[in-house]
N, C-alpha and C positions, 0 to 999 in steps of 0.2 A: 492309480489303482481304483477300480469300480468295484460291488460287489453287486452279486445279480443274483436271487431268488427265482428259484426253476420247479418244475413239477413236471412230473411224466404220468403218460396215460395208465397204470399200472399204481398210480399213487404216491411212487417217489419222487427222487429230488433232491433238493439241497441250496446250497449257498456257495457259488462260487467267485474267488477273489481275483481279477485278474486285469490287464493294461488295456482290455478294448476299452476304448470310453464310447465309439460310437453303437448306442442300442441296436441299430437295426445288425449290425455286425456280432456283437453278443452273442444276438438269438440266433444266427444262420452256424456260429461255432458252436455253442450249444445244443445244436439241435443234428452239429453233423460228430461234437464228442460223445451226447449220450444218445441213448435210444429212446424214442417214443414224446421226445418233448412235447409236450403241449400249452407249456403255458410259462412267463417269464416276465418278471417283475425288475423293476429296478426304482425306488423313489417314489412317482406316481405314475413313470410310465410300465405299460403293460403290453403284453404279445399274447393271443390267443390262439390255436390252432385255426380255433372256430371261426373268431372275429379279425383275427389280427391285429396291428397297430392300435394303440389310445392310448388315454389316459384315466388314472382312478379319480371318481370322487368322493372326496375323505367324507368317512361317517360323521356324523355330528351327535359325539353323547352326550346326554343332558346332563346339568348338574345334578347330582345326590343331595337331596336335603341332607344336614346334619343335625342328628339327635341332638334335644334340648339335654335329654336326660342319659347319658352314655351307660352303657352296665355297668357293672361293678369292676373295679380294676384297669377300668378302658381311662383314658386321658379324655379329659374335655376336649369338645370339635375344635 
């Protein structure tokens, strides 16, 4: 079982759980169960209406310094 993160042109969407494991197959059921898909995630691959097939490249967040001095009540970093 896969799960596949969807979005439609309208702004919905959802999470769907189900036995395709191949992406490209996914997207052609999902896109002929719901209306208006345009967009389909799985992991880091991606399906655009736009672009089509890729892959994401993961953000990279920096570390947070941590307060020497925490406020009152807060536990030490």
């Amino acid at each position: 079982m896969k799960s596949y993160l969807f979005s439609t042109e309208n702004g919905r969407g959802g999470v769907i759980l189900c036995d395709i494991d191949a992406f490209d197959a996914a997207v052609d059921y999902l896109r002929q169960r719901f209306e208006g898909v345009v967009r389909v995630e799985q992991g880091l691959t991606l399906w655009t209406l736009e672009e089509g097939f890729g892959q994401f490249e993961p953000a990279i967040v920096p570390n947070l310094p941590v307060p020497k001095n925490p406020p009152d009540g807060a536990p030490p970093g």
